[in-house]
MIDOSE-1310 file (N, C-alpha, C; in nm, 2 decimals, decimal comma, always signed):
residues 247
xxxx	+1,01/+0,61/-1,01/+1,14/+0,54/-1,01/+1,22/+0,59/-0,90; +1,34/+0,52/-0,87/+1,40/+0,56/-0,77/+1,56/+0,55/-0,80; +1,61/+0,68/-0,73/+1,72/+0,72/-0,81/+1,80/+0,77/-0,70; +1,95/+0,76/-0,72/+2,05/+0,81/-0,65/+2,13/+0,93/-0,72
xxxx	+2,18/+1,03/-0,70/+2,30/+1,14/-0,78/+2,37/+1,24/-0,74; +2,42/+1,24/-0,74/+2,50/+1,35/-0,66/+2,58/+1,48/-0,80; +2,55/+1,62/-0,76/+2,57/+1,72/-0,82/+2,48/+1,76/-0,91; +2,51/+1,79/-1,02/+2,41/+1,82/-1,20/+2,39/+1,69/-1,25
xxxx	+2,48/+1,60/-1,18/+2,44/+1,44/-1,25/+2,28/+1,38/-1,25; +2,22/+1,38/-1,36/+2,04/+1,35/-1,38/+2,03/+1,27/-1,46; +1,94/+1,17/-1,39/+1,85/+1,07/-1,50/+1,74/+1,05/-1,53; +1,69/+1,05/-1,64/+1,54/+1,01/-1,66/+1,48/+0,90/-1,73
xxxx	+1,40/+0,87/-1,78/+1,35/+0,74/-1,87/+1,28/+0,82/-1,97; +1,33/+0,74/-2,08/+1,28/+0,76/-2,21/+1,17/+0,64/-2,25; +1,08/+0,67/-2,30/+0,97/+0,57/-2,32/+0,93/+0,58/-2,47; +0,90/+0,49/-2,56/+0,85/+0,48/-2,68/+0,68/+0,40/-2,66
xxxx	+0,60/+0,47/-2,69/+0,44/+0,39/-2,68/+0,41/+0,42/-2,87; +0,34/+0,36/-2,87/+0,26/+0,27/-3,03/+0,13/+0,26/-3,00; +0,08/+0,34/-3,12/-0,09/+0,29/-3,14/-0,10/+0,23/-3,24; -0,26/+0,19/-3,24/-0,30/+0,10/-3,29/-0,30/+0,11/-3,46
xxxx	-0,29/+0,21/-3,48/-0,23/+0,30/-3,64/-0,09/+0,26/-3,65; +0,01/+0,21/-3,54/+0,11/+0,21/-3,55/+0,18/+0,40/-3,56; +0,12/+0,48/-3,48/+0,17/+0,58/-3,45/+0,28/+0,60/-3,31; +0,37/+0,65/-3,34/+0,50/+0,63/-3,23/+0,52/+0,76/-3,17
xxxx	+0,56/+0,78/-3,04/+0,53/+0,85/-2,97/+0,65/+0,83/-2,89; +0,69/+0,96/-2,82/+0,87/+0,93/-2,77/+0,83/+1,02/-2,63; +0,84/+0,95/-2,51/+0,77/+1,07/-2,42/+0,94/+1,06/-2,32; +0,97/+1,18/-2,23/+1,07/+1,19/-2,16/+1,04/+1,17/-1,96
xxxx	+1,03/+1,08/-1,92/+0,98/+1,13/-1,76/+1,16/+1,18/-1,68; +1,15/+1,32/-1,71/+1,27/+1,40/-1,67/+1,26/+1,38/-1,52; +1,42/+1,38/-1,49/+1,49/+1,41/-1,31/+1,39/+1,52/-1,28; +1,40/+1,59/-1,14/+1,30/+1,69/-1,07/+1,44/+1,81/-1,10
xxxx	+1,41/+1,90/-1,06/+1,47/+2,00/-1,15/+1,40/+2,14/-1,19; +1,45/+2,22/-1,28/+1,45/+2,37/-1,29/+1,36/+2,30/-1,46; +1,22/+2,35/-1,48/+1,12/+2,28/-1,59/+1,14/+2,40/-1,70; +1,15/+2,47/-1,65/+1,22/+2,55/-1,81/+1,36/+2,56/-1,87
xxxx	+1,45/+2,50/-1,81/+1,58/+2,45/-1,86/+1,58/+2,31/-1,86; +1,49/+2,20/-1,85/+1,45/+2,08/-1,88/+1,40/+2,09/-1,97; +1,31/+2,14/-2,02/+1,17/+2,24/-2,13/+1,28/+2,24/-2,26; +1,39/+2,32/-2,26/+1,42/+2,38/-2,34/+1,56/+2,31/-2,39
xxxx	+1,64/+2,18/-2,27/+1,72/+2,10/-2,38/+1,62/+1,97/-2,43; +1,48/+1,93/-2,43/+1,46/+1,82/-2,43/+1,33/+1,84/-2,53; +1,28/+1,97/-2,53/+1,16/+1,95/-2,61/+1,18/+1,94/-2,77; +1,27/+1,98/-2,80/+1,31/+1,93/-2,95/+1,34/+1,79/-2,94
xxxx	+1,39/+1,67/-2,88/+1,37/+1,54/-2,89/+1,27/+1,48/-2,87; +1,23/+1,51/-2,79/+1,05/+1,41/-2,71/+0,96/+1,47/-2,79; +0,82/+1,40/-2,82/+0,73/+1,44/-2,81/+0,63/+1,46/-2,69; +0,71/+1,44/-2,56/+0,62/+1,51/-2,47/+0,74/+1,51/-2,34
xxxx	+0,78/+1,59/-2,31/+0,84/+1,60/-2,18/+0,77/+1,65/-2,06; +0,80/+1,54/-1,96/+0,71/+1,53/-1,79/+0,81/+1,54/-1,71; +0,76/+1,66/-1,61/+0,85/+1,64/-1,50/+0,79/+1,55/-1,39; +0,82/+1,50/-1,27/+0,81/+1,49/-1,17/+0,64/+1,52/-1,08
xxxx	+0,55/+1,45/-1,08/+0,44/+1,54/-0,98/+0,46/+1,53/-0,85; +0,53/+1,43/-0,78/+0,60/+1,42/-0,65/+0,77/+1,34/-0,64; +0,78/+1,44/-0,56/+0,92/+1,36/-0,56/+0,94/+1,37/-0,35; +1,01/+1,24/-0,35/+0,97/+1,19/-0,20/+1,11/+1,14/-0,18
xxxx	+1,19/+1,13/-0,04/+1,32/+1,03/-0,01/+1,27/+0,92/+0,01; +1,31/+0,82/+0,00/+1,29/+0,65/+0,04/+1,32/+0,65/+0,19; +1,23/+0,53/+0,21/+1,21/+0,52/+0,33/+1,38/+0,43/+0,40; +1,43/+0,47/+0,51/+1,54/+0,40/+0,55/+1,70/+0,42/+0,48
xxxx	+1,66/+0,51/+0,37/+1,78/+0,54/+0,32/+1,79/+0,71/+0,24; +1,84/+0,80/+0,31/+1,81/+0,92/+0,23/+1,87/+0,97/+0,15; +1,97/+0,92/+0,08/+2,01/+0,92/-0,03/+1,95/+0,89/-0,21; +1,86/+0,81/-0,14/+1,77/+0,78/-0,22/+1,61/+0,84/-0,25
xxxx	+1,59/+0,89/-0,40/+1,50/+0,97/-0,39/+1,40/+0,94/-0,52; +1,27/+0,90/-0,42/+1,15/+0,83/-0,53/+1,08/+0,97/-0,59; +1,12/+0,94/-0,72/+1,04/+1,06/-0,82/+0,95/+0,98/-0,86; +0,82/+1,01/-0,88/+0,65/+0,96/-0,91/+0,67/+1,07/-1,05
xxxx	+0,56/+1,02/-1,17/+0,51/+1,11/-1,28/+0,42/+1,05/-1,29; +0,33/+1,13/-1,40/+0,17/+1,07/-1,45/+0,20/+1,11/-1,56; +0,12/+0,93/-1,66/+0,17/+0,99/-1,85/+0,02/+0,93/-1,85; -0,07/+1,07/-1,94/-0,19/+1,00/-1,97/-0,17/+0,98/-2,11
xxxx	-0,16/+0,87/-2,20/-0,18/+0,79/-2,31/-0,27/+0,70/-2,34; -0,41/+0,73/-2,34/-0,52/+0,61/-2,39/-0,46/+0,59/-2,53; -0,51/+0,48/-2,54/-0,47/+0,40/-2,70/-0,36/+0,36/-2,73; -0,24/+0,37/-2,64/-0,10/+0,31/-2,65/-0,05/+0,20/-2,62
xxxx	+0,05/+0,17/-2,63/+0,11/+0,10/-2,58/+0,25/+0,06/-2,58; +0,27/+0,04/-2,44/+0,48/+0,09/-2,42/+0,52/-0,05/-2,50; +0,65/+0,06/-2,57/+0,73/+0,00/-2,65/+0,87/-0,06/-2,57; +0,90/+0,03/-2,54/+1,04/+0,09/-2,49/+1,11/+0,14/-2,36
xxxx	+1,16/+0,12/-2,31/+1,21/+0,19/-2,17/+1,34/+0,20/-2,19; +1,41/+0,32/-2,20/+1,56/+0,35/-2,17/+1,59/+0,44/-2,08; +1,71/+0,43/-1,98/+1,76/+0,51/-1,94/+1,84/+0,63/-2,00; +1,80/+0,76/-1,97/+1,86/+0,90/-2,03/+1,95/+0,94/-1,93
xxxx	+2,06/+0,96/-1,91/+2,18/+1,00/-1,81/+2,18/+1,16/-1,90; +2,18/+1,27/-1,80/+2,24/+1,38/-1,84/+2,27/+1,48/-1,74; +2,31/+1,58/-1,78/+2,34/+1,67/-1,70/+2,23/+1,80/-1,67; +2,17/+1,87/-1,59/+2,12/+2,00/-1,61/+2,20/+2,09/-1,66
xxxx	+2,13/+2,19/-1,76/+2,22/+2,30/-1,78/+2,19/+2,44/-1,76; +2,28/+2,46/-1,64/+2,24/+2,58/-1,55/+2,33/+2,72/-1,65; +2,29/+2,80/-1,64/+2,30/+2,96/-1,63/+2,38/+2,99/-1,58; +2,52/+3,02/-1,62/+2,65/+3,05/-1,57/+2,74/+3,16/-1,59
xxxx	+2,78/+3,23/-1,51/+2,82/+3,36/-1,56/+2,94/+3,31/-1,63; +3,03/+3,39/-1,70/+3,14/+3,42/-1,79/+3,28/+3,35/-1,74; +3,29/+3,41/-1,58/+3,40/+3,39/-1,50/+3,35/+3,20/-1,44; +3,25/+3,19/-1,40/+3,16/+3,05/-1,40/+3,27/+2,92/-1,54
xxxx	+3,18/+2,97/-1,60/+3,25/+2,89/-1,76/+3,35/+2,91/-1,72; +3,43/+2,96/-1,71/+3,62/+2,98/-1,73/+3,68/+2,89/-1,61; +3,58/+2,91/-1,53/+3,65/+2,79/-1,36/+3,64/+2,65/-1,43; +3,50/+2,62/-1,49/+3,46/+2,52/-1,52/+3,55/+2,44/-1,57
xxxx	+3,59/+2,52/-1,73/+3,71/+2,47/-1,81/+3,87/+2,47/-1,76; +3,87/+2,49/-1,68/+4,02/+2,48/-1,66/+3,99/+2,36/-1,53; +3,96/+2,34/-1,46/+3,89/+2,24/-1,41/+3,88/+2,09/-1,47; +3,87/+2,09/-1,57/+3,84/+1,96/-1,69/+3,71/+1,91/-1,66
xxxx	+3,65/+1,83/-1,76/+3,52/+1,77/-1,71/+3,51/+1,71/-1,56; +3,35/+1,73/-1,50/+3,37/+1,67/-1,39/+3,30/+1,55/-1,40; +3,28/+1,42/-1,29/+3,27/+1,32/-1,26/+3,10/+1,33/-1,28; +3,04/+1,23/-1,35/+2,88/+1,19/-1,38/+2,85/+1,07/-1,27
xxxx	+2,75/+1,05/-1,22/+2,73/+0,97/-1,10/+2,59/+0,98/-1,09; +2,53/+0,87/-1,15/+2,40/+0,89/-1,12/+2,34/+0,73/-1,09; +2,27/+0,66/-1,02/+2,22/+0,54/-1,05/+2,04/+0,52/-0,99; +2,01/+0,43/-1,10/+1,86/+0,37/-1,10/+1,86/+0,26/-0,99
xxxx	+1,74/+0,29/-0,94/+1,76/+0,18/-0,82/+1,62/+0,09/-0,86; +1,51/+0,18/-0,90/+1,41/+0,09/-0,93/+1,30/+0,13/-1,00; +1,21/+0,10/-1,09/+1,14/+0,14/-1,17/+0,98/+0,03/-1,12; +0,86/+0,16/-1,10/+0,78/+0,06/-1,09/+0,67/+0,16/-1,17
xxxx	+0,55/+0,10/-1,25/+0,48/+0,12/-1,36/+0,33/+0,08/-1,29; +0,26/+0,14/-1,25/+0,11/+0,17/-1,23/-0,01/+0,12/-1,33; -0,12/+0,13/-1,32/-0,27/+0,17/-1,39/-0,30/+0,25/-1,29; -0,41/+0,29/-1,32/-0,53/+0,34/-1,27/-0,59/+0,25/-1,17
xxxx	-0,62/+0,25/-1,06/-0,73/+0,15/-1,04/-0,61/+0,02/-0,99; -0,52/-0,02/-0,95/-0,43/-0,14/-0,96/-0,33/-0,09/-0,84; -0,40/+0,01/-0,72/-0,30/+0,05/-0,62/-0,33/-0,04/-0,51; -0,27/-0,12/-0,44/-0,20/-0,22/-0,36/-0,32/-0,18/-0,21
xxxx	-0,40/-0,25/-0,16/-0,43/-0,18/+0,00/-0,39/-0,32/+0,07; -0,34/-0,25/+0,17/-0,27/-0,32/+0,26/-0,39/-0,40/+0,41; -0,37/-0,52/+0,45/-0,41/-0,47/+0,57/-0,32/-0,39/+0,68; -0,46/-0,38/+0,80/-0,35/-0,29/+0,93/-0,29/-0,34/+0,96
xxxx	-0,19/-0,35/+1,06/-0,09/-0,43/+1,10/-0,17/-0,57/+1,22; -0,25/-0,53/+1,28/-0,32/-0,59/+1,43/-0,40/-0,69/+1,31; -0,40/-0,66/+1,20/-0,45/-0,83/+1,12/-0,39/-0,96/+1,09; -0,24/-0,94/+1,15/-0,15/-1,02/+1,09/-0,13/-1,13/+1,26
xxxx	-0,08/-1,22/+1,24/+0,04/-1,31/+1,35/+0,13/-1,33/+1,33; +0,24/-1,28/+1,44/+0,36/-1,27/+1,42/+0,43/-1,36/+1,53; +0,48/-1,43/+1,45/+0,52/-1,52/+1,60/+0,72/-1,55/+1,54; +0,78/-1,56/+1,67/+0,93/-1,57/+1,64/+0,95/-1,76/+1,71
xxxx	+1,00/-1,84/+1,62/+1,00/-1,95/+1,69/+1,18/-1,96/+1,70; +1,20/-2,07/+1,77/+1,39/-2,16/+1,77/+1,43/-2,04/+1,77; +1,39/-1,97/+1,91/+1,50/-1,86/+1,95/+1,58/-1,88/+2,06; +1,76/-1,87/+2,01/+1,85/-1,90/+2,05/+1,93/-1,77/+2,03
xxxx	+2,00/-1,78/+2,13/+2,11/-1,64/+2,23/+2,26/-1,69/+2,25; +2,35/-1,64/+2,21/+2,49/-1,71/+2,26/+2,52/-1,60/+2,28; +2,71/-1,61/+2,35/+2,75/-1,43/+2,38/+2,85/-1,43/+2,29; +2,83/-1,32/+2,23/+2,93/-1,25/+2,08/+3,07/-1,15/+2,21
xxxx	+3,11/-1,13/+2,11/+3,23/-1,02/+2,17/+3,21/-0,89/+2,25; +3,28/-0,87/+2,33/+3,29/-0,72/+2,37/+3,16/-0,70/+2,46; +3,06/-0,80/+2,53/+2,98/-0,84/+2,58/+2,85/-0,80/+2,47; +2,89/-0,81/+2,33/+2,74/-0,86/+2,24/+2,69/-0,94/+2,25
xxxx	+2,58/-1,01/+2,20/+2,50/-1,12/+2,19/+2,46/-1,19/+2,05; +2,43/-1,28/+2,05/+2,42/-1,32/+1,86/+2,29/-1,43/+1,92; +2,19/-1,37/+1,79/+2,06/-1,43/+1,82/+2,02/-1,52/+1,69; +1,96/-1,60/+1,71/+1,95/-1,68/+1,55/+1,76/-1,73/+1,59
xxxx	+1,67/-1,70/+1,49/+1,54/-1,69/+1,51/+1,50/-1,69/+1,40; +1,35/-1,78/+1,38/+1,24/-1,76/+1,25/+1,15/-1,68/+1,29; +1,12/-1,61/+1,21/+1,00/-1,50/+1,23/+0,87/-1,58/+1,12; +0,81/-1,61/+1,13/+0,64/-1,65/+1,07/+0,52/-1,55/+1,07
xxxx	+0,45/-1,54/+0,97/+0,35/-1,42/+1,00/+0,26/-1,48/+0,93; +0,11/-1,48/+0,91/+0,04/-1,56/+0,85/-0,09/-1,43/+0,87; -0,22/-1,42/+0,80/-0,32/-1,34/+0,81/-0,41/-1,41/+0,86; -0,46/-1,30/+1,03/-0,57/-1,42/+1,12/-0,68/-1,41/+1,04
xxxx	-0,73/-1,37/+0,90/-0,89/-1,41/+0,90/-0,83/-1,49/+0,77; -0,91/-1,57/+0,71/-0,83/-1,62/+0,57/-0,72/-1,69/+0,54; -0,72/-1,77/+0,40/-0,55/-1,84/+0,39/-0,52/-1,74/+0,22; -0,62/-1,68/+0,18/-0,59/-1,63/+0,05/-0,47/-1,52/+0,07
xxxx	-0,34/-1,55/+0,03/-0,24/-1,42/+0,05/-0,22/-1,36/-0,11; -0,23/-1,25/-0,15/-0,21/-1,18/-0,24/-0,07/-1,11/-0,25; +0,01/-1,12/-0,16/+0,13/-1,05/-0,19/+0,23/-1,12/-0,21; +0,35/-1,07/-0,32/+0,44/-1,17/-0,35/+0,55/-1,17/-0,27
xxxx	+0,58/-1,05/-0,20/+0,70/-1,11/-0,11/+0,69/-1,00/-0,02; +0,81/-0,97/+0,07/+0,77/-0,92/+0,23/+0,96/-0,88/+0,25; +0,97/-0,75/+0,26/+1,07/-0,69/+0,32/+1,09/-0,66/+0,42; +1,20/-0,71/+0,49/+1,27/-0,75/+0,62/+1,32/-0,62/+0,72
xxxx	+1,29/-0,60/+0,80/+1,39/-0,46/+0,86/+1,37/-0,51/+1,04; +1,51/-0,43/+1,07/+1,51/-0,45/+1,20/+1,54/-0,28/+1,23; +1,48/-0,29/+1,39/+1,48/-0,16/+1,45/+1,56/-0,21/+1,61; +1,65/-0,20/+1,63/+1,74/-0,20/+1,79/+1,69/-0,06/+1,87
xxxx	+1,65/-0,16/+2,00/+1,58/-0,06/+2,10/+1,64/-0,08/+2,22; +1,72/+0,03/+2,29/+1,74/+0,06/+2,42/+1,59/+0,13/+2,50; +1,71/+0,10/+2,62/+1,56/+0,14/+2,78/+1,64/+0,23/+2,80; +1,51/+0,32/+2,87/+1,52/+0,45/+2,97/+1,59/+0,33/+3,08
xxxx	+1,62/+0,49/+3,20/+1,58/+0,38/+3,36/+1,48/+0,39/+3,38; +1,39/+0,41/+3,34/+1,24/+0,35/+3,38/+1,18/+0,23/+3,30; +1,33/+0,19/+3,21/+1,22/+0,11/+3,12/+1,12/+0,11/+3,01; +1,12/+0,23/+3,02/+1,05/+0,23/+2,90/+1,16/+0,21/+2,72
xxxx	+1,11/+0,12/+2,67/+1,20/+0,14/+2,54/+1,19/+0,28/+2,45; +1,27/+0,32/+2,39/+1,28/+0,46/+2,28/+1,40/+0,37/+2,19; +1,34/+0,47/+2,07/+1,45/+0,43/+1,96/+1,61/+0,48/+1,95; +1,68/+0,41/+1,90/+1,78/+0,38/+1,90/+1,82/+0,50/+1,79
xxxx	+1,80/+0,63/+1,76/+1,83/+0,72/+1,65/+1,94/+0,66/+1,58; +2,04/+0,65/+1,63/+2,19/+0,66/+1,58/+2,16/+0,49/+1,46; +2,08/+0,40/+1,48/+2,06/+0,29/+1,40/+1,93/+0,31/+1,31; +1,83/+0,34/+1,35/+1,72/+0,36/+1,31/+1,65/+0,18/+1,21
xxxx	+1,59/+0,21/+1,12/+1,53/+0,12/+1,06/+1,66/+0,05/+0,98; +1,72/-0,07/+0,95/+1,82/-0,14/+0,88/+1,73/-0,31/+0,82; +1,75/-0,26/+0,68/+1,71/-0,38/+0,62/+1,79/-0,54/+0,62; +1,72/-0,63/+0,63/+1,75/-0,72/+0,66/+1,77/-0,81/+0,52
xxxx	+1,68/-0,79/+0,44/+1,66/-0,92/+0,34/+1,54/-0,91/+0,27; +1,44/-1,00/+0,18/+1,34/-1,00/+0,14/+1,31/-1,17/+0,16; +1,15/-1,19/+0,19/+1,10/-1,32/+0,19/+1,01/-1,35/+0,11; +1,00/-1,49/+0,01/+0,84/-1,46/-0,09/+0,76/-1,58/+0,02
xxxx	+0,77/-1,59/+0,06/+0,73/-1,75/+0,19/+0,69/-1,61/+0,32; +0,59/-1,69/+0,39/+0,54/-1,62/+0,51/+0,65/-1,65/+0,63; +0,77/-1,63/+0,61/+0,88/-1,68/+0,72/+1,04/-1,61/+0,66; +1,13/-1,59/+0,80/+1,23/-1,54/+0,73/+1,36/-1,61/+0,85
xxxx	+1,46/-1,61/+0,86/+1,58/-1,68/+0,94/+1,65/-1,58/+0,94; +1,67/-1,56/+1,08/+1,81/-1,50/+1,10/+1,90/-1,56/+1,19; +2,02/-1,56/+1,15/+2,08/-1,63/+1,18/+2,23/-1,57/+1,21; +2,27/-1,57/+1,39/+2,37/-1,52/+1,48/+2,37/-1,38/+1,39
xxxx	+2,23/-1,32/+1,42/+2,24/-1,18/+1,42/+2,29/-1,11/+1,54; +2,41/-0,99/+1,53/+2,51/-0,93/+1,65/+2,40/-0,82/+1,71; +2,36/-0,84/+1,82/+2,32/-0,77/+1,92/+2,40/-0,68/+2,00; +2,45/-0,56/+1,98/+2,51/-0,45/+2,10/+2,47/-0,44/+2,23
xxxx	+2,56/-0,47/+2,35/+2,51/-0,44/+2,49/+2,44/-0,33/+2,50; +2,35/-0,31/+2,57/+2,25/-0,16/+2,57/+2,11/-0,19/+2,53; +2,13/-0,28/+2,39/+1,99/-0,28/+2,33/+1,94/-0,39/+2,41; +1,79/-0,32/+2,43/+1,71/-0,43/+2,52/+1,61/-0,52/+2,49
xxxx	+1,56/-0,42/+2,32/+1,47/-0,53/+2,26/+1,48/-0,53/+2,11; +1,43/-0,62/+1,99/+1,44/-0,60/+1,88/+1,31/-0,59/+1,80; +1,30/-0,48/+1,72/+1,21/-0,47/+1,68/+1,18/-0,51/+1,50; +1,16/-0,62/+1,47/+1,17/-0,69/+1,32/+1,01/-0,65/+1,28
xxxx	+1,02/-0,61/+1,16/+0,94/-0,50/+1,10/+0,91/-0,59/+0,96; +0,79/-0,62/+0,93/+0,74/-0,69/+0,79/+0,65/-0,63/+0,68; +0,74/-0,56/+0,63/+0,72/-0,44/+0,54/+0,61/-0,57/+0,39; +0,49/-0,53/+0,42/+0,41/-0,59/+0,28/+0,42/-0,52/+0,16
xxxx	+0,46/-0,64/+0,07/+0,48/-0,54/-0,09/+0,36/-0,57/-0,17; +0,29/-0,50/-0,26/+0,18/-0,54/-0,33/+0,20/-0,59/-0,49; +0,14/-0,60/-0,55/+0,18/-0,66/-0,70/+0,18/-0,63/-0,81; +0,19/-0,48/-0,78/+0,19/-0,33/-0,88/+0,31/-0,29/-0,79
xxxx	+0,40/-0,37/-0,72/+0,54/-0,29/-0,65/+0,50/-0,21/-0,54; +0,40/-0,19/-0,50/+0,36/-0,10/-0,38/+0,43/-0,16/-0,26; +0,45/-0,07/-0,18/+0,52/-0,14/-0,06/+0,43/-0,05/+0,05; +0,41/-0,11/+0,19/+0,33/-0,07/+0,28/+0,42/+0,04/+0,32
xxxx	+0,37/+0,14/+0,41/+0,48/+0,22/+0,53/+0,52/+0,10/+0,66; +0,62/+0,19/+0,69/+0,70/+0,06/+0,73/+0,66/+0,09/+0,91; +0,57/+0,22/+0,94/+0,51/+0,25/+1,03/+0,35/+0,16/+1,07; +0,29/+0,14/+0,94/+0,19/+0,09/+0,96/+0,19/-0,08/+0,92
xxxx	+0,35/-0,19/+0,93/+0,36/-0,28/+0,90/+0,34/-0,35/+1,00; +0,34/-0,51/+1,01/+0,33/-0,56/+1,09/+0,44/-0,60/+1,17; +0,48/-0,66/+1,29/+0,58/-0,66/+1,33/+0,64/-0,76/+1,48; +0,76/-0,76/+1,46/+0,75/-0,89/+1,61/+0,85/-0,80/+1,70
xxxx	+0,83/-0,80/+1,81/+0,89/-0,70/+1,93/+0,95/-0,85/+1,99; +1,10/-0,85/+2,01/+1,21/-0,95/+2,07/+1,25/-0,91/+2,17; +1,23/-0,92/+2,33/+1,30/-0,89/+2,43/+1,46/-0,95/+2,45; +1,60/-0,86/+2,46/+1,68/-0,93/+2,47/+1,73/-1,04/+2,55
xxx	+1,77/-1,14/+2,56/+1,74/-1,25/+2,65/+1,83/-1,15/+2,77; +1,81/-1,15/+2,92/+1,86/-1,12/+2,99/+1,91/-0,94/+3,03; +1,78/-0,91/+2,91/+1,79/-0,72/+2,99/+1,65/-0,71/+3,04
């Protein structure tokens, strides 16, 4: 799942699975965190509390942080999904508590960004990128302000061996590239990867996208998603390189 929070503010998912006996089962997949003060407010509710087996930042945004778990349950099946909002509870000296409370409660801030549910055997392979065509057509340049540029373009991508496509849609990102004086392009740190949109069609429009003087080329990036939620690295995606008209 993927999650945003700032301070002690934690969320996890509560799950209810059922067997075939109609036996119920209450499992907890807990925030990442301290597992024996997780352990010890939650194991009297759940019948099984899991922490985290990896926890990763999302790609293009680091505030955002993908926690992965593994629940093995043969013979069940999910009932239920809720969100559990809580707090950790840390170990605090005497004089700690006393700041706390005169203080008043503090501010809870936590949000779900996305939930994706696996099997075994049902993980996404992508092709490489050099399998794809990428072609940019009705590319058009006007001049924006302050000597910007505004570019309006379809981007198409289609798979050169085959017409069978298995993925249901394709996320959008652009990368802005300045030149050395030698020309050679490097990345643009200060902007880095910026998402654009999502496509379920092999084609996307952009339209009087603002171009900054400086940048020389555009780099639009077609992040493949699979149909268990998997999404490609956005390193190994396919991609259309845009020279700016006139650098």
């Amino acid at each position: 799942m993927q999650v945003k929070s700032s301070g002690n503010s934690l969320l996890g998912l509560a799950l209810v699975l059922s067997s075939a006996i109609d036996e119920r089962k209450s499992v907890l997949l807990a925030a990442s965190g301290n597992t024996l003060l997780t352990m010890n407010q939650f194991s009297s509710h759940y019948t099984t509390v899991i922490m985290p087996r990896q926890v990763t930042k999302a790609e293009g945004e680091s505030k955002w942080i993908l926690q992965e778990s593994r629940l093995d349950m043969a013979g069940h099946m999910l009932k239920e999904i809720r969100a559990v909002c809580y707090r950790s509870k840390l170990e605090k000296s005497a004089e700690a508590v006393n700041n706390t409370l005169s203080d008043g409660p503090s501010e809870y801030y936590a949000i779900l960004g996305d939930i994706k549910i696996t099997t075994a055997g049902d993980n996404s392979k992508f092709p490489p990128s050099d399998s794809w065509l990428v072609d940019g057509q009705f590319v058009s340049w006007t001049s924006g302000s302050q000597g910007s540029k505004l570019l309006s373009v379809k981007i198409s991508w289609q798979l050169k061996v085959g017409n069978a496509d298995p993925f249901p849609k394709y996320n959008i990102y652009i990368n802005k590239q300045n030149s050395t004086s030698s020309g050679n392009p490097i990345l643009k740190l200060s902007e880095g990867n910026k998402y654009l949109g999502v496509a379920v069609a092999k084609s996307f429009y952009v339209a009087d996208l603002e171009v900054p003087s400086g940048v020389s080329s555009l780099k639009f990036i077609i992040q493949v998603c699979g149909l268990d939620g998997a999404r490609q690295k956005l390193e190994d995606s396919p991609f259309l390189l845009l020279p700016v008209d006139g650098s």
